[in-house]
LUMSESE-273312 format. One record per residue (C-alpha): residue in one letter; x, y, z. Coordinates in steps of 0.05 Angstrom, whole numbers, padded with zeros to 5 digits, always signed. Layout:
<nodes>
AXYZ ...
</nodes>
This chain:
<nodes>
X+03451+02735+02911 X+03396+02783+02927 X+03386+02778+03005 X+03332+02833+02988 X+03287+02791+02944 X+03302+02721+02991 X+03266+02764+03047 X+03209+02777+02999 X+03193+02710+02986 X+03202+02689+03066 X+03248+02643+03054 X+03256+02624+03136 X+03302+02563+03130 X+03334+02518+03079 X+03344+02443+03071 X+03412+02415+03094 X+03434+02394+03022 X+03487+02414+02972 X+03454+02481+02941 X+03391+02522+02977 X+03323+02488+02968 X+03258+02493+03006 X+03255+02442+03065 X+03208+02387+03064 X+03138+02399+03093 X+03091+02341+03119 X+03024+02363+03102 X+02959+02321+03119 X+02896+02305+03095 X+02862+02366+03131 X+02921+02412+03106 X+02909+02383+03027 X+02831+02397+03035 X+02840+02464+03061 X+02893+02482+03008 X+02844+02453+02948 X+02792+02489+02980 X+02830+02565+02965 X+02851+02541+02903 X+02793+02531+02882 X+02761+02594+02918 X+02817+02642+02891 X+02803+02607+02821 X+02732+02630+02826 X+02756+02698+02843 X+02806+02712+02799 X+02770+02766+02763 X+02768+02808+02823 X+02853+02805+02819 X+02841+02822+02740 X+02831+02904+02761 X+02893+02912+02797 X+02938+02873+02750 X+02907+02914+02696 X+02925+02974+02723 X+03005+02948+02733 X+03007+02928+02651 X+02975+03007+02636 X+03031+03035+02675 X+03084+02979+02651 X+03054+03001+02576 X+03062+03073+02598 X+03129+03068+02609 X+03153+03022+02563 X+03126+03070+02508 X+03172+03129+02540 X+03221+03078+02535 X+03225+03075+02462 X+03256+03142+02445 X+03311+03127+02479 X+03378+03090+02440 X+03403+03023+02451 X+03457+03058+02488 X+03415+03102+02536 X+03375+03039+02547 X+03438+02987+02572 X+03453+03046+02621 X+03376+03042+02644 X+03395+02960+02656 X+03459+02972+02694 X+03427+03033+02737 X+03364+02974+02744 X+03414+02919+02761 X+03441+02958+02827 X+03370+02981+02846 X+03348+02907+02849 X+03419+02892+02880 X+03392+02948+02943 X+03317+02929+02943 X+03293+02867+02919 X+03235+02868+02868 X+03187+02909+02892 X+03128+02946+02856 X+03162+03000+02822 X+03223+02963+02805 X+03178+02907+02771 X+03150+02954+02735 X+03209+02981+02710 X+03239+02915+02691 X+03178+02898+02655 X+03180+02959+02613 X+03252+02948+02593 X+03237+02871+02574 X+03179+02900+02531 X+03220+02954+02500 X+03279+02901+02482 X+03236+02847+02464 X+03200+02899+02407 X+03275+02915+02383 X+03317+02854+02384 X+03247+02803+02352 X+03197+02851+02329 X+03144+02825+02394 X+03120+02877+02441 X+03080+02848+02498 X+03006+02856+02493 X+02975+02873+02575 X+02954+02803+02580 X+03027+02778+02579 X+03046+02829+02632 X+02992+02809+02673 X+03008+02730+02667 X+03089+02748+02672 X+03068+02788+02744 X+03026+02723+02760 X+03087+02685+02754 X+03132+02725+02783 X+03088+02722+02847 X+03091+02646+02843 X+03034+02636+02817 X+03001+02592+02756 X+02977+02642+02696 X+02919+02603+02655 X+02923+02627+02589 X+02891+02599+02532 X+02937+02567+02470 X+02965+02609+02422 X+02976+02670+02477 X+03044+02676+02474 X+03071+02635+02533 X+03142+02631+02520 X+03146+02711+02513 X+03104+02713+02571 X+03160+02670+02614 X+03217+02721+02595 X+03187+02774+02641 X+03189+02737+02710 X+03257+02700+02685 X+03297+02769+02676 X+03268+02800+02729 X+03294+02742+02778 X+03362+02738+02749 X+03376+02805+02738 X+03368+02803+02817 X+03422+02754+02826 X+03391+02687+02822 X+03388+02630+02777 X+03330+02615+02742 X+03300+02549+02708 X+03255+02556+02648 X+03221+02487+02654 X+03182+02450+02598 X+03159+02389+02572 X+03206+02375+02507 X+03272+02382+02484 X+03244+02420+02418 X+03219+02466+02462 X+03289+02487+02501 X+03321+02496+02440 X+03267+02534+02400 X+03261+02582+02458 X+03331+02588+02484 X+03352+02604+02418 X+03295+02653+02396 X+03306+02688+02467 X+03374+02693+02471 X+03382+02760+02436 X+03341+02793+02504 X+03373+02763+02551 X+03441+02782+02518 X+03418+02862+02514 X+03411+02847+02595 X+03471+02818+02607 X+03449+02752+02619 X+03476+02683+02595 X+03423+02630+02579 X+03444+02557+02573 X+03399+02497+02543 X+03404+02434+02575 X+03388+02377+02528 X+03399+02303+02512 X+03467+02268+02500 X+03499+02329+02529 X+03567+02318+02562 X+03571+02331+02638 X+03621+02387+02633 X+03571+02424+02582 X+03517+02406+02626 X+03537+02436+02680 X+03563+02502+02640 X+03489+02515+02627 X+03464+02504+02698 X+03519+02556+02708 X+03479+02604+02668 X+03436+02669+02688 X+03377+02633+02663 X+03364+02561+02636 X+03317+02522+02592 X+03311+02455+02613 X+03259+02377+02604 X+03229+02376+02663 X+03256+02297+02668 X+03327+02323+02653 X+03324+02373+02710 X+03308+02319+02762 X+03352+02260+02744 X+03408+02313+02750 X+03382+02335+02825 X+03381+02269+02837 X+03454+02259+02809 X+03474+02310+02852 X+03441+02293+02918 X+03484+02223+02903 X+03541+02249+02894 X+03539+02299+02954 X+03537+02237+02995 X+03501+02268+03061 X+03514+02204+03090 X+03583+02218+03111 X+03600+02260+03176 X+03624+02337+03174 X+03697+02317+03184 X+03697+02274+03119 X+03662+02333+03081 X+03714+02372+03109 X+03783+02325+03089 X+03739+02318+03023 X+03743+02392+03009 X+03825+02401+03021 X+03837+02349+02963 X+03783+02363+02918 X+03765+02430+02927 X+03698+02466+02936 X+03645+02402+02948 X+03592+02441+02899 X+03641+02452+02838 X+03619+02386+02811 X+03543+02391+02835 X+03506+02399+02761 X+03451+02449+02793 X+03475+02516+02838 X+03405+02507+02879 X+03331+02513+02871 X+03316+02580+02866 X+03262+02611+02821 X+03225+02554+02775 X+03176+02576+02717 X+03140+02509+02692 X+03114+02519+02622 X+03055+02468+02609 X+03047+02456+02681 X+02988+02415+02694 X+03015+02374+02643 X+03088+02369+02682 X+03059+02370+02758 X+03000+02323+02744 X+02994+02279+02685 X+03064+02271+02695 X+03070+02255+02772 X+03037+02189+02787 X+03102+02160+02783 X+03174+02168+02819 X+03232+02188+02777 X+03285+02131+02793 X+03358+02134+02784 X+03390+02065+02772 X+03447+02028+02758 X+03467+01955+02730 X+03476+01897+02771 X+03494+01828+02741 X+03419+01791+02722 X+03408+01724+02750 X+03363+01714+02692 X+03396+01702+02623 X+03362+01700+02554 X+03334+01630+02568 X+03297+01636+02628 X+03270+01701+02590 X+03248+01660+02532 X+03222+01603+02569 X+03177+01651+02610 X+03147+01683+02549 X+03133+01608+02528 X+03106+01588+02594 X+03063+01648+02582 X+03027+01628+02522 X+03001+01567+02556 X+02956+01606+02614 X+02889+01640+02596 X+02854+01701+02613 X+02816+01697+02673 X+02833+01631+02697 X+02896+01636+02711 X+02914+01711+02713 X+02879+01773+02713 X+02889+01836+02673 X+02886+01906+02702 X+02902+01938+02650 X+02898+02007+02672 X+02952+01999+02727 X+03000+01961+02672 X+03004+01895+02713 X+02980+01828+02702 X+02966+01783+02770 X+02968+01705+02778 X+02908+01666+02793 X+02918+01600+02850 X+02907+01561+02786 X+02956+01603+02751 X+03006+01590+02799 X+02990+01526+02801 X+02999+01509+02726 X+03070+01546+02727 X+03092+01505+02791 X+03069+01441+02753 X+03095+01456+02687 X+03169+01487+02713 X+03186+01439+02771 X+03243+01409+02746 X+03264+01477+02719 X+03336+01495+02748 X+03359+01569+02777 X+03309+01616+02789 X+03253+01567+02764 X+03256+01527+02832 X+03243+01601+02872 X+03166+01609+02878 X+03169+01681+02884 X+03219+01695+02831 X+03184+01645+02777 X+03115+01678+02791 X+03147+01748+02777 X+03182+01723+02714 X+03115+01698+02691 X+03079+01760+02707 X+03135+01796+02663 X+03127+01772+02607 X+03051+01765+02614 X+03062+01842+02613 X+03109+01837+02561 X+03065+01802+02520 X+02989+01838+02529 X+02996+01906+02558 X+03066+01931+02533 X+03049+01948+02462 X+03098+01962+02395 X+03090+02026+02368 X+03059+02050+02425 X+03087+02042+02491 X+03152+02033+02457 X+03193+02027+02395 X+03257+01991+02360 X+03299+02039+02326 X+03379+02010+02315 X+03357+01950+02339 X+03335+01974+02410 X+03279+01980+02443 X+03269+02048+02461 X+03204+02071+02504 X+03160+02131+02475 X+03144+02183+02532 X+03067+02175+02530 X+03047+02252+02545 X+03101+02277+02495 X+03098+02223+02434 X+03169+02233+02444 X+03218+02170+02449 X+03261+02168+02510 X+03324+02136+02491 X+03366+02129+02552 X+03307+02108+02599 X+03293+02032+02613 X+03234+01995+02652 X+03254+01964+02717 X+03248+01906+02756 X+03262+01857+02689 X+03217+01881+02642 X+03253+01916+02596 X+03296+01859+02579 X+03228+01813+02574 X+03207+01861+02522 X+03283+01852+02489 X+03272+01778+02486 X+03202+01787+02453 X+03231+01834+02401 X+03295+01794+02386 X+03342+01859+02409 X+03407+01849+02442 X+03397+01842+02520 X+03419+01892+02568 X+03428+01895+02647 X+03385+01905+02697 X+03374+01964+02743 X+03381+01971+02806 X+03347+02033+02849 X+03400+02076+02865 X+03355+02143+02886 X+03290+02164+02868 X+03239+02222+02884 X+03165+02245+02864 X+03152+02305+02820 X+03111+02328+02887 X+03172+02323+02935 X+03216+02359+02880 X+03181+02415+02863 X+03158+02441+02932 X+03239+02451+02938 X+03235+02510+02897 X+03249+02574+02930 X+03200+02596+02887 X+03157+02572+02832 X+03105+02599+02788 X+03087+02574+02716 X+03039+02579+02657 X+02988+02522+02627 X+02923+02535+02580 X+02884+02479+02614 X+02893+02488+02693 X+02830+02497+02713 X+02804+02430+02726 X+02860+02406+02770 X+02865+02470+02807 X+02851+02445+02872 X+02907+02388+02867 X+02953+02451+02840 X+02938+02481+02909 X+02935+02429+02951 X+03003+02394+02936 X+03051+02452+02913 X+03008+02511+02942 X+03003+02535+02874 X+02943+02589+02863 X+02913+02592+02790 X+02896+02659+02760 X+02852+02657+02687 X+02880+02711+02643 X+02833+02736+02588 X+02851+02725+02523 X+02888+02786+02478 X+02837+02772+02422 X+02761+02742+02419 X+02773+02665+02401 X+02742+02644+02331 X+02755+02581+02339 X+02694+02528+02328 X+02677+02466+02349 X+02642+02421+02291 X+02619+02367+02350 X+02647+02296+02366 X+02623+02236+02330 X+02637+02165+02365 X+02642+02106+02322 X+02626+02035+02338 X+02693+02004+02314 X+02759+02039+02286 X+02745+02020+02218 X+02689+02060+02207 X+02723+02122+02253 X+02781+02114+02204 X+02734+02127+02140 X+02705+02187+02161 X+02772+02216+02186 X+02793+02210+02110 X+02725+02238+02089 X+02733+02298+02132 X+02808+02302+02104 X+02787+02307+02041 X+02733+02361+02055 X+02778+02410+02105 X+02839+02398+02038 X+02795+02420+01977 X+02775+02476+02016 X+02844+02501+02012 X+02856+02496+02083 X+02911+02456+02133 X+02893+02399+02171 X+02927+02370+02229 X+02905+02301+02247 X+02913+02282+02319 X+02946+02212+02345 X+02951+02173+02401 X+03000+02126+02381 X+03060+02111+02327 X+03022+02059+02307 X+02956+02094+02296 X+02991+02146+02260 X+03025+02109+02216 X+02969+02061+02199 X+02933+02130+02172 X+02990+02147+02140 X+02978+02082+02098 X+02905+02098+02081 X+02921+02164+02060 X+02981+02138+02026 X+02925+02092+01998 X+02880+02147+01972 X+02942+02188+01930 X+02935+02247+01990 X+03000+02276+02000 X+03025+02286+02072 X+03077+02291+02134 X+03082+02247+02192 X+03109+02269+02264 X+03121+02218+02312 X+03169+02170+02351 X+03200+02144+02300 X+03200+02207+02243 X+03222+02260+02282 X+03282+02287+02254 X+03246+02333+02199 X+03192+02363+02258 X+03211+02434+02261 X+03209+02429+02184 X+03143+02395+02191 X+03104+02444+02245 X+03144+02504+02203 X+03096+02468+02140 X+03030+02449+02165 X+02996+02520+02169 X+03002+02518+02088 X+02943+02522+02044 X+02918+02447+02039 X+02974+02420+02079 X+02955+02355+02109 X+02997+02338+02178 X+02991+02269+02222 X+03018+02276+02289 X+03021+02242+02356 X+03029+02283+02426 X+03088+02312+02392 X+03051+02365+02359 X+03006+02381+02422 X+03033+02418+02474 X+03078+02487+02458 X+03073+02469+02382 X+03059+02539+02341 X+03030+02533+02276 X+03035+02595+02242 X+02982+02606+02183 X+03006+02619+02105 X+02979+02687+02083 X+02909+02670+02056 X+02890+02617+02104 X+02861+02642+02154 X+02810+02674+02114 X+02795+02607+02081 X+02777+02581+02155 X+02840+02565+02181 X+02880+02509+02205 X+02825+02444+02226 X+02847+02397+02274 X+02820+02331+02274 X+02824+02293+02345 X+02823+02216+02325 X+02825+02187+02400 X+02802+02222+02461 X+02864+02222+02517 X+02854+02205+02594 X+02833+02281+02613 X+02802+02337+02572 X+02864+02380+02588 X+02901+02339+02538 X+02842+02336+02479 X+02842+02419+02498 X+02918+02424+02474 X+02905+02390+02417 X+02846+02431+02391 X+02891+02488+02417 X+02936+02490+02352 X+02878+02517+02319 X+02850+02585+02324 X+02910+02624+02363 X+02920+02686+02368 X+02852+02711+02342 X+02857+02671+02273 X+02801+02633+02249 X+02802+02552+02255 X+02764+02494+02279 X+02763+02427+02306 X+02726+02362+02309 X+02737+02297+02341 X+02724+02227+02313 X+02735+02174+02357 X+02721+02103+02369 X+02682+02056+02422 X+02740+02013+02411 X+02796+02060+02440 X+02834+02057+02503 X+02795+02101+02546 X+02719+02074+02528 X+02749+01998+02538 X+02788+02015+02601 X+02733+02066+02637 X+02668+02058+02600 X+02673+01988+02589 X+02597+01970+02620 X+02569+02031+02585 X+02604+02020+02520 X+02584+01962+02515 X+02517+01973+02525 X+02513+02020+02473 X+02550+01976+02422 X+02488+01921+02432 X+02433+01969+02432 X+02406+01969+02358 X+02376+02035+02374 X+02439+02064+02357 X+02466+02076+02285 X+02540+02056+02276 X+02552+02133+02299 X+02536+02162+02358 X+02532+02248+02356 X+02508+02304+02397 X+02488+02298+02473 X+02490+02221+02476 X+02562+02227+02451 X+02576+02282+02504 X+02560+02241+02566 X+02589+02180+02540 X+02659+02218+02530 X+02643+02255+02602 X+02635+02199+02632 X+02695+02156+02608 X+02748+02215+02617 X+02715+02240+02695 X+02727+02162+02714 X+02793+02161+02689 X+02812+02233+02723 X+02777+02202+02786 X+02824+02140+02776 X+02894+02177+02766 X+02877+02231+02812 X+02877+02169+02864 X+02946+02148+02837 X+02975+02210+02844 X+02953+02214+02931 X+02972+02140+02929 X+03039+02168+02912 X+03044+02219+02957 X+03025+02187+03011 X+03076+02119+02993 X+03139+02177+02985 X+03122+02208+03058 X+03124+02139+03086 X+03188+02129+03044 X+03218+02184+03067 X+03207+02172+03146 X+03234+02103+03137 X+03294+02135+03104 X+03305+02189+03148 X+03294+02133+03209 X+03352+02093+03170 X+03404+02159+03166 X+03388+02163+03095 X+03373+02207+03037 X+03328+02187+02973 
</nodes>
């Protein structure tokens, strides 16, 4: 381990815990102002940093092009010589320079990419632990192999976070060649892996890892380190099972790089990750069928209410009312006010906010819950607190146990344990002062290598999703006879495959990524930059997802996307028109939407509504008026979840004093 490069980073003290981490810090509301204040301030300024990081890339270009006279030989003794330098001194200046040039010079033999200046800049912004803005299409994932060798070539493990398993194993295995030439072992840490494997690839130089994966294994570890018991035990532990780390999954939290980051540290983080286990349920099928029966007996608005936003359903007086009326004589949990209430409010849920083929799917005859900023399904993860079996009822699937809490943690709390952490994101610039304020993360814009050509051919709002679906297949039809790809845009399963049927309708040939049909997507993504190629797509082709061109296309125009629902923040409708246009290649992008969608009804509903009764309108709405109707739906619902996200902050702090009050850990 590189004492050197620990000093560097002023690392003063470490948590008491199984491997090194950061300590916990209790910041205030004063101390999050003044941090979202320099974020935003350094954001603002980041062009000012531009002329000094340019000047590193010349000289890292400089030498990398010496570099390349010498052989493959002459260069593994310039990584060993390299390897003791950073050993002596840590990464400073010179040294990062000459690591950089070396990754450069490998990277151009071993896949034909040399880095342009902007990735050297962005992989020295993320070495200093810092977020690098740059725009889709840039080259991210070659960017992230600078900072990651550096680090480990230095002694310390490194985690190459992201938001997808396709993503691990596209990059791990593309990368691996480098990281080899260096000496360095890098492991992939995916689903349905065995614990023994698992832990083999934490063991690694480097690792590419889902950010969810990465925390339910801290959290397995911090249970199983048991900091409950006293020194003595720890010590009587150790004689009969050896070293108490050998069967910790993670060796610490050293150096973090989080590809996609806004998307992991803030559309992700409103919510605790919870570890659970099964207890025996009180509640058998019956009383799960009888509630979802009870259910269909109370009405909207007098006897519950609908927030439909938060995912919860509350009992009216009358509501409760009705149910203590209608289940007195009820046995078991039925003669418990509290629990019946809860039951009812279950599979109220169950019933009108917890959709099919949206929030959740039923593939081998279980219901399996789709991960709603990846489109991806999450197969071993359950709801809590009884509503994942309500929904099992409603479908007809098998029941399974309940779960109990067993340990738990925010994205916020787990992050801020990295020794260090930098990270990468096209779309960071709107939540910069949250980035600073909660992980003390600055933001630094890096130009683009080439001018973007992309172009934006406007937004057009519909009055209902009939008439959005219509022109989605006229504008199909257009973007396909003009020999070009189009990539059509999802929300749901069930909104992708209901277009699938109308295109299915009108004889146009196509592919379908979502949920449910994913086990042809590399195939898929590898196929939709082909001349007239036709792809529908939830989240799953958003973020990280490279569509590379078919000679001749670009010229034609280029890949089109078509956005078909707007999401809760333009981040996410940014990564979508993202897949167009990268790299300097020509493409464009248009969004047809609906009044009827999710984020008009749940944060324009008053204004929406307005507009659907004025007969001013046509059944279209275009241009400026469109503009400030989608501006004004998506800053309300930013507003909202930025709200959630403090809420949650604040409610793990308090957690955590209680806890530590107790003698206990998460």
């Amino acid at each position: 381990m590189s004492k050197a490069l620990l000093a560097a980073w002023r690392i003063n003290s470490l948590a008491p815990a199984p491997y090194p981490e950061r300590l916990d810090t209790n910041d205030n509301a004063l101390d999050r102002f003044l941090g979202s204040s320099l974020g935003q301030a350094r954001l603002w300024a980041s062009h000012l940093r531009l002329k000094r990081l340019r000047s590193f890339a010349d000289k890292v270009v400089h030498r990398s092009n010496a570099l390349s006279a010498l052989s493959e030989a002459e260069l593994a003794a310039c990584v060993d010589d390299l390897r003791v330098k950073l050993a002596r001194q840590g990464l400073t200046e010179d040294l990062t320079i000459e690591v950089f040039s070396l990754v450069r010079e490998v990277c151009g033999r071993k896949l034909g990419l040399r880095h342009f200046p902007v990735q050297l800049i962005g992989g020295r912004v993320i070495l200093a632990g810092k977020l690098a803005e740059m725009q889709t299409g840039e080259g991210k994932s070659l960017t992230a192999v600078l900072p990651a060798i550096a680090v480990a070539l230095s002694g310390l493990p490194v985690h190459v976070i992201t938001v997808n398993e396709y993503l691990v194993r596209r990059d791990a295995r593309f990368m691996r060649p480098v990281y080899e030439f260096f000496g360095l072992d890098v492991g992939m840490v995916v689903p349905d892996q065995d614990p023994e494997t698992r832990r083999n690839a934490y063991g690694c130089d480097v690792t590419y890892c889902v950010n969810k994966d990465l925390v339910f294994d801290y959290l397995r570890d911090r249970i199983d380190s048991n900091r409950d018991v006293s020194d003595a035990r720890r010590a009587v532990a150790r004689l009969f099972r050896g070293d108490e780390n050998s069967r910790a999954y993670l060796r610490g939290l050293f150096f973090g790089i989080v590809d996609e980051a806004d998307s992991v540290l803030i559309d992700e983080a409103r919510t605790p990750l919870i570890i659970s286990s099964s207890v025996s349920d009180k509640q058998g099928v019956d009383d799960y069928r009888r509630a979802l029966d009870f259910c269909r007996q109370l009405r909207d608005g007098l006897h519950f209410r609908i927030f439909a936003a938060d995912k919860l359903i509350q009992l009216t007086p009358a509501g409760r009312d009705h149910i203590t009326n209608i289940c007195g004589n009820l046995p078991g949990v039925w003669q418990v006010a509290r629990a019946r209430f809860e039951l009812i409010e279950q599979a109220l849920a169950a019933q009108l906010l917890y959709m099919r083929d949206k929030h959740y799917i039923v593939k081998d005859e279980k219901v399996q819950i789709v991960d709603e900023y990846t489109g991806r399904v999450m197969s071993d993860r359950t709801w809590e607190s009884g509503l994942h079996q309500m929904i099992e009822v409603k479908e007809g699937c098998a029941l399974t146990d309940r779960r109990k809490t067993i340990s738990r943690i925010t994205y916020q709390r787990f992050f801020r344990r990295y020794l260090r952490l930098g990270g990468m994101t096209g779309t960071a610039a709107e939540v910069v002062g949250e980035l600073s304020a909660i992980f003390g993360l600055d933001v630094l814009r890096i130009p683009t290598n080439r001018a973007v050509q992309r172009k934006n051919l406007g937004t057009r709002i519909f009055l209902d999703t009939a008439s959005r679906w219509d022109a989605v297949l006229k504008s199909i039809r257009r973007v396909r006879d003009e020999g070009r790809p189009v990539l059509i845009g999802t929300r749901s399963v069930a909104a992708s495959e209901h277009l699938s049927s109308l295109l299915k309708t009108e004889g146009i040939e196509h592919s379908v990524i979502n949920a449910r049909q994913d086990e042809d997507e590399a195939t898929v993504v590898e196929q939709a930059g082909r001349v007239g190629r036709v792809t529908v797509a939830t989240n799953m082709a958003g973020r990280g997802t490279d569509i590379k061109l078919e000679s001749g296309v670009s010229d034609r125009g280029g890949l089109h996307v078509i956005l078909s629902e707007f999401h809760e923040s333009p981040r996410i409708d940014r990564q979508l028109y993202g897949r167009a246009g990268r790299q300097g290649d020509k493409g464009s992008y248009e969004s047809i939407v609906s009044l009827e969608d999710e984020l008009f009804v749940l944060f324009s509903g008053e204004m929406a509504r307005r507009v659907m009764s004025n007969s001013s309108f046509s059944n279209v709405i275009t241009g400026m008026k469109a503009k400030l109707l989608r501006g004004s739906a998506q800053r309300s619902s930013e507003r909202y979840y930025s709200r959630i996200r403090r809420q949650t902050v604040l409610e793990d702090q308090r957690l955590a004093k209680m806890l530590a009050f107790a003698g206990r850990g998460e």
